[in-house]
C-alpha positions as CSV (number, residue, x, y, z in Angstrom):
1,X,-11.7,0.5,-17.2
2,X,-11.7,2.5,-14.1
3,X,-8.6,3.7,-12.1
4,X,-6.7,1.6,-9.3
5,X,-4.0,2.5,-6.9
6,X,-0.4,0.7,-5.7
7,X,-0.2,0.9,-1.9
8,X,1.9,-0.1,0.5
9,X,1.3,-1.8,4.1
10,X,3.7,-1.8,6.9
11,X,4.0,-3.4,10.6
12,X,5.8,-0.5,11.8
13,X,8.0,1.9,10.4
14,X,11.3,0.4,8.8
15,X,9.6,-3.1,9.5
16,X,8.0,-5.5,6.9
17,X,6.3,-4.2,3.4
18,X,4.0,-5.5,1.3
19,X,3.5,-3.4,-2.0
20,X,-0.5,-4.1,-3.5
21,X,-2.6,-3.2,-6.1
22,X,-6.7,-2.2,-5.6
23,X,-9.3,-0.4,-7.4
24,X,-10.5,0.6,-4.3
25,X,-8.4,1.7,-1.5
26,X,-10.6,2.1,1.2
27,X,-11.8,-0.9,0.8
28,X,-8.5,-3.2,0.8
29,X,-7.5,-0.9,3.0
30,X,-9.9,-1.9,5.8
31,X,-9.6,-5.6,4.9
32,X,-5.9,-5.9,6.0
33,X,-6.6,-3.5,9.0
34,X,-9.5,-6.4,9.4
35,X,-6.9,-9.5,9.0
36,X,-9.3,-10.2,6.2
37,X,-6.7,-9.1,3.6
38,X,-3.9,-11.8,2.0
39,X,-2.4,-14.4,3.9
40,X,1.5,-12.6,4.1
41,X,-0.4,-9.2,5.5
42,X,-2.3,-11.5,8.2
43,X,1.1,-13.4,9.5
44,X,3.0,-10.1,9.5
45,X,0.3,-8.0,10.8
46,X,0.8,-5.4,7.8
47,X,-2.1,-3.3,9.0
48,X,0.0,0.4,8.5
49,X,-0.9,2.2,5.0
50,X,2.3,3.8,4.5
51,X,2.0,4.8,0.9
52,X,-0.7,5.3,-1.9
53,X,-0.5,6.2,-5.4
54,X,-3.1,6.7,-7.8
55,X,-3.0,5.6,-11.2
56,X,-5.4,6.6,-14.3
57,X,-6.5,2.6,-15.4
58,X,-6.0,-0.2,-13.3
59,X,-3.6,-2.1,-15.7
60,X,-1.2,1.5,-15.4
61,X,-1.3,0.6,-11.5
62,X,-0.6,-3.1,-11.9
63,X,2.4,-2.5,-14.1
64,X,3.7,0.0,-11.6
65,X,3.2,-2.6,-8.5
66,X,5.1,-5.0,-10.6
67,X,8.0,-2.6,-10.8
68,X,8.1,-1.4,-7.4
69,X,8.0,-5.2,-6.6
70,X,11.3,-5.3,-8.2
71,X,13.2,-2.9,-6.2
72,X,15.4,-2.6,-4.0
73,X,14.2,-1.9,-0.5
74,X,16.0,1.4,-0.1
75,X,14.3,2.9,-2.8
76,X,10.8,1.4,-1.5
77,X,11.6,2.9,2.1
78,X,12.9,6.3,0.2
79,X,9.5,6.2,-1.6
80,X,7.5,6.0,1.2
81,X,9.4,9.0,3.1
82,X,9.1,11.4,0.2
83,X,5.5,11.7,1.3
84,X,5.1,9.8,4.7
85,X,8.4,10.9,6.5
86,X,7.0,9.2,9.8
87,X,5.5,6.5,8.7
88,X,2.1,7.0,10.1
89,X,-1.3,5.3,9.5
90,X,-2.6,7.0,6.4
91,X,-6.0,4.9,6.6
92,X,-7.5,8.4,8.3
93,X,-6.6,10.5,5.2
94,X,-8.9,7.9,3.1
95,X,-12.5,8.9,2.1
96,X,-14.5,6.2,3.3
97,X,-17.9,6.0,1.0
């Protein structure tokens, strides 16, 4: 199994989330940028990658997406200023292939 990553997508900074899961970041990345990704990204125009983690396997990052589902939102908003203080695009940072 290859690796995967848990992301998040925002509207704006302290506005709506939406925690994922992908093997391929760029990728999903550029389909909710697109309004090709899921339906709840589309209506809320999540098109903001606010955080990314990478994970070894892909069932390590699916478990950790499951948890970080479960939080509370002050520690999802605490998570995504440890490394993205601003809140700003991080699609840029990505390594497009």
């Amino acid at each position: 199994m290859s690796g995967g990553w848990v992301y998040i997508m925002a509207n704006r900074a302290y506005g709506v989330l939406y925690i994922g899961v992908t093997s391929s970041l760029p990728h999903r990345a550029m389909q909710h940028r697109d309004g090709t990704g899921s339906e709840f990204c589309r209506r809320y125009r999540l098109d903001r990658l606010v955080y990314a983690e990478r994970h070894e396997t892909i069932m390590d990052a699916i478990a950790r997406e499951k948890a970080m589902k479960a939080w509370k939102r002050d520690w999802k908003v605490n998570l995504i200023e440890s490394i993205n203080p601003k809140w700003v695009d991080l699609f840029d940072t990505l390594h497009l292939e």
